[in-house]
C-alpha positions as CSV (number, residue, x, y, z in Angstrom):
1,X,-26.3,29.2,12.0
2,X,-25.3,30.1,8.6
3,X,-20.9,29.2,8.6
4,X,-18.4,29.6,6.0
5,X,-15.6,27.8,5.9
6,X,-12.4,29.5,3.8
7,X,-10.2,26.2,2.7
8,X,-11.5,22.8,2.1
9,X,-8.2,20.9,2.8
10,X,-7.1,18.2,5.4
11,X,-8.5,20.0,8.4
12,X,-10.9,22.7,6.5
13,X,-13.1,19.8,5.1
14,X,-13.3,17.4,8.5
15,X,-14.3,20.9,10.6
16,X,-17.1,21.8,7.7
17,X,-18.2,18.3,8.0
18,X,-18.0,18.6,12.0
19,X,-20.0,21.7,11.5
20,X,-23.0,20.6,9.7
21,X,-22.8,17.5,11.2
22,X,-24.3,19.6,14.0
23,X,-26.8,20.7,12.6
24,X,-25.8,24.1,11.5
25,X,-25.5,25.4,7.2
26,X,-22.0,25.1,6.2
27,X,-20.3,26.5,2.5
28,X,-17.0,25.5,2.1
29,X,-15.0,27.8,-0.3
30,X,-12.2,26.3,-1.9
31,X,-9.8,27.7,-5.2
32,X,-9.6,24.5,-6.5
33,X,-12.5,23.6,-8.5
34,X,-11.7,19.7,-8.4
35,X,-12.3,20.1,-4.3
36,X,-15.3,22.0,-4.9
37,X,-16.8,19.5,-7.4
38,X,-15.8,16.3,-5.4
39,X,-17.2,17.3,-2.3
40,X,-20.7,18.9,-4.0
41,X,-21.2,15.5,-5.3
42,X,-20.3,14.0,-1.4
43,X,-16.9,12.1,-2.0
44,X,-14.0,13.3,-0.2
45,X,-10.9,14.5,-2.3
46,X,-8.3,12.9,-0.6
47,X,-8.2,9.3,2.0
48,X,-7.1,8.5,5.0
49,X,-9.6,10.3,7.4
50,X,-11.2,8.2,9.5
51,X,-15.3,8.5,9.4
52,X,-15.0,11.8,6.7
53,X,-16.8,9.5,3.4
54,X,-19.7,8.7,5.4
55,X,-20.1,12.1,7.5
56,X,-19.6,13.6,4.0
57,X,-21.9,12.0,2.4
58,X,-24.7,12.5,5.0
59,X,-23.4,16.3,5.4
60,X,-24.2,16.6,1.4
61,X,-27.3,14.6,1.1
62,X,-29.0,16.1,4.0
63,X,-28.6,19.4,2.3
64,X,-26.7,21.4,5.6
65,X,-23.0,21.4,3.4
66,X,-22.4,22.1,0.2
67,X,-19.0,24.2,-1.8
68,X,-18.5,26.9,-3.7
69,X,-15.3,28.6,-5.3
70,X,-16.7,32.3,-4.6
71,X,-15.3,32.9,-1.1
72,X,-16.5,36.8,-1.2
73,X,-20.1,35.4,-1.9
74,X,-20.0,32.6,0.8
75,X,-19.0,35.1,3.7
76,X,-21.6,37.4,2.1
77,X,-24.0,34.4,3.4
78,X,-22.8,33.6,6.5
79,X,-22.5,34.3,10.3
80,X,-19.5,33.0,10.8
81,X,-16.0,32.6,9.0
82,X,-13.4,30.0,9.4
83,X,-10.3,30.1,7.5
84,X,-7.9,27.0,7.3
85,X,-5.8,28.0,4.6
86,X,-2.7,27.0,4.5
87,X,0.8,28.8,5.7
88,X,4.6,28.1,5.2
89,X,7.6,29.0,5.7
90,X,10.8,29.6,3.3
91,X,14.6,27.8,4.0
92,X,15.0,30.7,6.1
93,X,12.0,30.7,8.1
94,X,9.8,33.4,7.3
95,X,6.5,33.3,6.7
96,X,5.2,33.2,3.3
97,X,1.9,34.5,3.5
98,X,0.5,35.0,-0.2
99,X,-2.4,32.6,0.0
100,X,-3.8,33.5,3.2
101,X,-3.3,37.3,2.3
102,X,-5.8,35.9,-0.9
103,X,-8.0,34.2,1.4
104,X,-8.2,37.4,3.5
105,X,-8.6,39.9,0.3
106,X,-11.5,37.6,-0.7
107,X,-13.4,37.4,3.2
108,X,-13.2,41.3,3.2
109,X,-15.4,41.8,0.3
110,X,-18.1,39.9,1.7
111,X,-17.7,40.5,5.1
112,X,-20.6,42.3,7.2
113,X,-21.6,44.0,10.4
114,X,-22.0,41.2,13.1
115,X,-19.6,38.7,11.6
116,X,-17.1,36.4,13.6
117,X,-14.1,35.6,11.8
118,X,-11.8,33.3,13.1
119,X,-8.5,32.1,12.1
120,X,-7.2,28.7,12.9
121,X,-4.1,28.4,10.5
122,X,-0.8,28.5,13.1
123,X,0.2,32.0,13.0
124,X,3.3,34.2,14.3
125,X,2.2,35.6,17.3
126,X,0.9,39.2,16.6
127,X,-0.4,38.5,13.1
128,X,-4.2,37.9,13.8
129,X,-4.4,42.1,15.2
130,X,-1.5,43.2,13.0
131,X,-2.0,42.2,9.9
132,X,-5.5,40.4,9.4
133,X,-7.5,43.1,10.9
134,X,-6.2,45.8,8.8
135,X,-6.6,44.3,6.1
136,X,-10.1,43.1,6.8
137,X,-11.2,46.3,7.7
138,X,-9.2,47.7,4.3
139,X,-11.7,45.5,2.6
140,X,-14.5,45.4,4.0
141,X,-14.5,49.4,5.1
142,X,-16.2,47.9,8.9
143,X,-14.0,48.2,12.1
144,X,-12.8,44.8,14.0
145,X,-14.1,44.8,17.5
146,X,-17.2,47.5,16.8
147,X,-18.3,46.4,13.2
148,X,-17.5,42.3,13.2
149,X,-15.4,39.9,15.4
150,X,-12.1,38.6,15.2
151,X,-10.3,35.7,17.3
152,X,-7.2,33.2,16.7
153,X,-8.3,29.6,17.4
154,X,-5.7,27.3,16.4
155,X,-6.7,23.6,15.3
156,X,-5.1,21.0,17.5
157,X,-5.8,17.5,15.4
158,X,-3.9,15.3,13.6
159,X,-5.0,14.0,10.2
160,X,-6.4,10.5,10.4
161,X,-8.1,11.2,13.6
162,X,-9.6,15.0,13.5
163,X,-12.9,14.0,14.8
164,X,-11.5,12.3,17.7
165,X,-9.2,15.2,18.2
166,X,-11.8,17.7,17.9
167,X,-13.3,16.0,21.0
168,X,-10.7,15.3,23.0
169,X,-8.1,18.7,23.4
170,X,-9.8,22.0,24.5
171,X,-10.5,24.4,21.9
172,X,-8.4,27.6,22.4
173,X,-9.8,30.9,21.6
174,X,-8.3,34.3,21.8
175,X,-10.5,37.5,20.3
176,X,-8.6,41.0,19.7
177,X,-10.9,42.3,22.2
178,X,-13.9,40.7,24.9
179,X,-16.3,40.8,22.7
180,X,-14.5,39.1,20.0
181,X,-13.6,36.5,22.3
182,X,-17.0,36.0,23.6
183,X,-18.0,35.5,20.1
184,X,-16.0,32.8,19.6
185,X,-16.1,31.1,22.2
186,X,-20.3,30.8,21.5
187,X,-19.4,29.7,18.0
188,X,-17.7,26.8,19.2
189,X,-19.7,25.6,21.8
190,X,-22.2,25.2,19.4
191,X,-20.5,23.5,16.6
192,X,-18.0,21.0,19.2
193,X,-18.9,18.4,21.6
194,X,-16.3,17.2,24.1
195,X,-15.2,14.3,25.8
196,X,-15.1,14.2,29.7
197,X,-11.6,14.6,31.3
198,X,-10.8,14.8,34.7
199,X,-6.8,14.9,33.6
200,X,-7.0,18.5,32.9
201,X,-7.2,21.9,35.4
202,X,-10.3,22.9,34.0
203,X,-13.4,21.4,32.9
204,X,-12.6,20.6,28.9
205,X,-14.6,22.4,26.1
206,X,-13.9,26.1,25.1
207,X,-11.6,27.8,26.7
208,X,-10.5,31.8,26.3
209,X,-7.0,32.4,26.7
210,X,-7.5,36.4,27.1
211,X,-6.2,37.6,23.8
212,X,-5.5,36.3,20.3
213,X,-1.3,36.5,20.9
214,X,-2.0,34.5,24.0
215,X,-3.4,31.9,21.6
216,X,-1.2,31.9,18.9
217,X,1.5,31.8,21.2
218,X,0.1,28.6,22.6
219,X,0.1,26.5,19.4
220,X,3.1,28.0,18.7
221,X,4.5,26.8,22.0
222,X,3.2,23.4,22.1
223,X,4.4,22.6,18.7
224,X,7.8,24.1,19.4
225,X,7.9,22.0,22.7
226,X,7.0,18.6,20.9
227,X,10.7,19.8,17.9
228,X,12.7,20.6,21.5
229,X,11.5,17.4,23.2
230,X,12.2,15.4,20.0
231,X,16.0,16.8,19.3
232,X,16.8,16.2,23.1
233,X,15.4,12.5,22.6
234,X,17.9,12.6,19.2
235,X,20.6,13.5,21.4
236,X,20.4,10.8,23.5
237,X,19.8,8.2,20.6
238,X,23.2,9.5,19.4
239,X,24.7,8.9,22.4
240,X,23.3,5.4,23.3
241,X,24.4,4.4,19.8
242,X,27.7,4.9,20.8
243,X,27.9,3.3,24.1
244,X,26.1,0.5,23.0
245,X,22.7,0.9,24.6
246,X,18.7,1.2,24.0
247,X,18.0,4.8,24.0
248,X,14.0,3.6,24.3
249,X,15.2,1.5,27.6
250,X,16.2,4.7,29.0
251,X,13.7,7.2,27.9
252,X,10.9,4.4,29.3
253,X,13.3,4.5,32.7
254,X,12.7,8.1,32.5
255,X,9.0,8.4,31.4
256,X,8.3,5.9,34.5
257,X,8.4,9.5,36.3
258,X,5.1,11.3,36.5
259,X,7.0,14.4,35.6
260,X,9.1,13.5,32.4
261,X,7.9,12.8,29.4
262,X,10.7,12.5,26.2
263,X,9.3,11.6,23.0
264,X,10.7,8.8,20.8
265,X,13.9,9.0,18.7
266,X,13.4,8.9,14.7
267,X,14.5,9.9,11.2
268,X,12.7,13.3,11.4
269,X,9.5,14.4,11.8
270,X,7.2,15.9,9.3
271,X,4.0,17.4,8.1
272,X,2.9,20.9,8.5
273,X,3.5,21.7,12.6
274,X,6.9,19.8,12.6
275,X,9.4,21.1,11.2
276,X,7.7,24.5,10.2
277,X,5.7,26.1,13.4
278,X,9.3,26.0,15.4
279,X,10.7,28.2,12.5
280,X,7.6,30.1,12.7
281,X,8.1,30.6,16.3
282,X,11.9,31.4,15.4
283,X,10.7,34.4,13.4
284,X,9.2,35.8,16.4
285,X,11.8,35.0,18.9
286,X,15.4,34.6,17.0
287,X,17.0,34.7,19.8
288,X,15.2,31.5,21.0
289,X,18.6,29.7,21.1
290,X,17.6,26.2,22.4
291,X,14.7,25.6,19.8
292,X,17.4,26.9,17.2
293,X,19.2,23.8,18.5
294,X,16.6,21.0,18.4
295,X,15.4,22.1,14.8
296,X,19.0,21.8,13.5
297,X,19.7,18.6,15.7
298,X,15.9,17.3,14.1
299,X,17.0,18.6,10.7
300,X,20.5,16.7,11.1
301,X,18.7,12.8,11.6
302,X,18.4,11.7,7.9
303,X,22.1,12.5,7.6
304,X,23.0,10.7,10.9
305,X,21.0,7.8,9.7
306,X,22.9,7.4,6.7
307,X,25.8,7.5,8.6
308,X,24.8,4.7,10.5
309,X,23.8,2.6,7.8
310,X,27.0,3.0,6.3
311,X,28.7,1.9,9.7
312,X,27.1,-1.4,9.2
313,X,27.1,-1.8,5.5
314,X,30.3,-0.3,4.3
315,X,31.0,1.6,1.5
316,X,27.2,2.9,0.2
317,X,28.8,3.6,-3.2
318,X,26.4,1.9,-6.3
319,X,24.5,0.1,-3.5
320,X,20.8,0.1,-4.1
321,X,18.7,1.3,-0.8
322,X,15.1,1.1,-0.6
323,X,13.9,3.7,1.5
324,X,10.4,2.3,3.4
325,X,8.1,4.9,3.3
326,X,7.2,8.2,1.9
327,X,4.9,9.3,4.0
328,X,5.8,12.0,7.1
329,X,3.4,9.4,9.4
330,X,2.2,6.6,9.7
331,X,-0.8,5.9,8.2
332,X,-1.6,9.0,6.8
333,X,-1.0,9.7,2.7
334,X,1.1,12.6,2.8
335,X,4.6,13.6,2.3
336,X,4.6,17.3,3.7
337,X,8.0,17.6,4.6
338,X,8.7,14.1,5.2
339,X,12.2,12.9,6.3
340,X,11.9,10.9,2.6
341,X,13.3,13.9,0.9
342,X,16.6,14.8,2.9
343,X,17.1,10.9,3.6
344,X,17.0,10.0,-0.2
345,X,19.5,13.0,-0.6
346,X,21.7,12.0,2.3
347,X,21.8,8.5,0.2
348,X,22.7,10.3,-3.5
349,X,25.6,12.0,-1.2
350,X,27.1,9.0,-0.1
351,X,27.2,7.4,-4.1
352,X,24.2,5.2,-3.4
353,X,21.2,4.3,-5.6
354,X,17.9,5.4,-3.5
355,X,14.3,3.7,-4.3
356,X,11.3,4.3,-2.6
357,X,8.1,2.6,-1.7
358,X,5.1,3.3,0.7
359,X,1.7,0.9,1.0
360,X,-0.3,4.1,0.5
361,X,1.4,5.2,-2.8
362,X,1.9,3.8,-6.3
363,X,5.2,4.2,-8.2
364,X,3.8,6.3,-10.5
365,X,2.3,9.0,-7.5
366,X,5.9,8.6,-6.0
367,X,7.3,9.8,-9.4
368,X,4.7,12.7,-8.9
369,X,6.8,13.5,-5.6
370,X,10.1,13.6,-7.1
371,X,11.1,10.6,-5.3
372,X,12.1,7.5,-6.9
373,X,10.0,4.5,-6.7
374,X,11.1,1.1,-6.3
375,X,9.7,-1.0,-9.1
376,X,11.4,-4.0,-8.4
377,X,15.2,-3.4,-9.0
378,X,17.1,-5.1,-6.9
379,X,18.2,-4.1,-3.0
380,X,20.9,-4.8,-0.8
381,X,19.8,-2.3,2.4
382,X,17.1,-0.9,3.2
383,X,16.1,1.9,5.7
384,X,12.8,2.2,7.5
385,X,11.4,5.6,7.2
386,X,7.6,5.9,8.4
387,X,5.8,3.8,10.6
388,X,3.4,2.1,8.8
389,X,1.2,-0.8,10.6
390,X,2.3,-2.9,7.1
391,X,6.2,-2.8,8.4
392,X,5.7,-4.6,11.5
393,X,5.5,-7.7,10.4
394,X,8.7,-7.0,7.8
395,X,11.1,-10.1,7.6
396,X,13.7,-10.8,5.3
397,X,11.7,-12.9,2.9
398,X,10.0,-10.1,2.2
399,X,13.2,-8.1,1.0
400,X,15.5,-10.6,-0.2
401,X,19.2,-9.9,-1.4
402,X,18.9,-7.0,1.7
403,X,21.9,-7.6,4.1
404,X,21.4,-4.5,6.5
405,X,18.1,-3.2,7.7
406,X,18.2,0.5,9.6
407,X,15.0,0.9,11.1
408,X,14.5,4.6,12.1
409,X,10.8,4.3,13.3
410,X,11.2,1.3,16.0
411,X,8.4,-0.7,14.3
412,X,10.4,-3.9,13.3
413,X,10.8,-6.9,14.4
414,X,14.4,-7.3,15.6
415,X,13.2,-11.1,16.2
416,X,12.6,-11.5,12.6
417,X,15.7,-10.5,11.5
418,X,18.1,-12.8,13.2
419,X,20.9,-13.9,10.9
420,X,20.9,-10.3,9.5
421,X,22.1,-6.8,10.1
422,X,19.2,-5.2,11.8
423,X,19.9,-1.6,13.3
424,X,17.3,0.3,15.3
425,X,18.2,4.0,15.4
426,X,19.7,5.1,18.8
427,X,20.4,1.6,20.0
């Protein structure tokens, strides 16, 4: 099968590499022309996904992938069109959806009859039939359902572990009509393998959810869960702070039910589902007035942390804080609305002097973020931001002249830090 795959990004390059990896001719189509070079030439443009160099190198040499940054010419080629590109939202949630509109523009003019398009960027619910098929059939003059097919299937991985995730969840699929859906549903048996699971109600693999809304509703709705689960577990951290307890004591009480489940207290969560897919889903539902809640109670944590910190330290005024970590994960190079940036801002507010550092980064790519990097400067607190594996061994010789340590990620040592002021968020 001949597949074209619009976006070569964090989850558009792993799922063209997952694709040929199978067996099957993949072009990615890319706009930036760095992308298109590095992966032509089999090295992957960014780190941090596990197994992507090699399978990208073997994709490349064995002749099944290769990039190009004529997207009109590479659907023109192919059977099958995925687009990955990606979608934001502004300050006051609504979509902003210029490059995908671009992406779209460009499948058009190559589309033809016979063609599966599917869309696995996190979408409002309603945009895949309202506004892609128009404008796919504006440019391409066929009709969706009758001339080509068209189905939502959102991706459901995290970065650092796609290929894992790829196996693991079902794929969801939803077409604008039954044969759209049957379409897709072909398509990605034959690019996917899956892991056995008898934890789930129906055998795992492919699985058609009966319309594309249905399926953009359900990323929408799993992501949104996860912000609502999160704020609720915020709550309590505020709470337990104040009576003295260990919020994780309780919510491990709690998870000890088959039933509950409450995620883990933190800074804030980042990267491209959290915080943005719950003001996505806002847009389609503003009177959604309990996920309104959580994403203001998530958006509120860097502040509260600060607060805390200052509880323990005293006045923040002139006091240099390093931050511990720019990243929005663990492990994973990326700052995608990261808690760094409202936390570093929370710290200006209160007259201190912010520094940042993260394993993954230098200073100078830091600097590139807008933050600003630690380069040695002295440091009397410090605040742990992402959970890196590096931070769990952290002990004060390794940040001397640092009185007060707030760890907002749970990934310290408290043991280590006996003699000092070390705070764990929600405790």
């Amino acid at each position: 099968m001949d597949i074209c795959v619009v976006a070569l990004g964090k989850i558009g390059l792993p799922l063209a590499v997952q694709f040929a990896a199978k067996g099957h001719r993949v072009i990615g189509a890319d706009v930036n022309a760095r992308t298109v070079a590095a992966v032509n030439d089999g090295v992957e443009p960014f780190p941090g996904e596990y197994r992507l160099a090699q399978l990208l190198k073997e994709s490349v040499a064995s002749g099944n992938l290769k990039a190009t940054a004529d997207t009109t010419a590479a659907v023109a080629a192919s059977d099958a069109v995925v687009i990955v590109v990606p979608l934001f939202v502004d300050a006051e949630g609504v979509p902003d959806f210029g490059w995908m509109d671009a992406a779209t523009a460009a499948v058009a003019k190559g589309l033809k009859p016979g063609t599966l398009v599917s869309y696995e960027t996190t979408l409002p619910v309603g945009t895949t039939r309202e506004r892609w098929a128009p404008m796919l059939e504006a440019g391409s003059g066929l009709t969706a359902g009758e001339d080509f097919h068209l189905v939502f299937s959102p991706e459901r991985v995290l970065t650092g572990r796609i290929f894992a995730d790829l196996r693991r969840y079902p794929k969801l699929v939803g077409g604008i009509d039954e044969a759209s859906a049957a379409a897709g549903v072909a398509f990605y048996e034959a690019v996917l393998d899956f892991d056995d699971r008898d934890d789930l109600p129906r055998p795992n693999g492919v699985w058609d959810l009966g319309s594309a809304e249905a399926s953009e509703m359900a990323k929408l709705a799993e992501t949104t869960y996860r912000d609502v689960n999160i704020g609720l577990a915020n709550q309590f951290a505020k709470f337990a702070g104040k009576q003295g307890l260990d919020v994780m004591k309780v919510i491990e009480a709690c998870n000890s039910q088959p039933y509950s489940h409450i995620h883990r207290p933190g800074i804030a969560v980042g990267g491209h589902c959290i915080p943005i897919y719950p003001r996505m889903y806002l847009w389609n539902d503003p009177d959604a007035s309990v996920v309104r809640a959580a994403r203001e109670a998530n958006a509120a944590m860097p502040a509260y942390a600060v607060d805390v910190l200052a509880a323990a330290y005293g006045d923040l005024s002139g006091a240099n804080v390093l931050v511990l970590g720019a990243a929005y994960r663990g492990g994973v190079k990326e700052t995608a609305f990261s808690g760094v940036f409202p936390l570093v801002e929370s710290l200006r507010a209160r007259g201190a002097v912010p520094f940042v550092s993260d394993p993954m980064y230098t200073a100078a790519e830091l600097e590139a973020e807008g933050l600003p990097a630690h380069r040695g400067e002295a440091v009397t607190a410090a605040v742990v931001q992402a959970d890196h594996d590096e931070y769990r061994a952290l002990s004060p010789s390794d940040l001397p002249g640092v009185s007060v340590l707030l760890d907002g990620r749970r990934i310290t040592d408290p043991e280590a830090w006996t003699g000092h002021r070390h705070i764990v968020l929600g405790s």
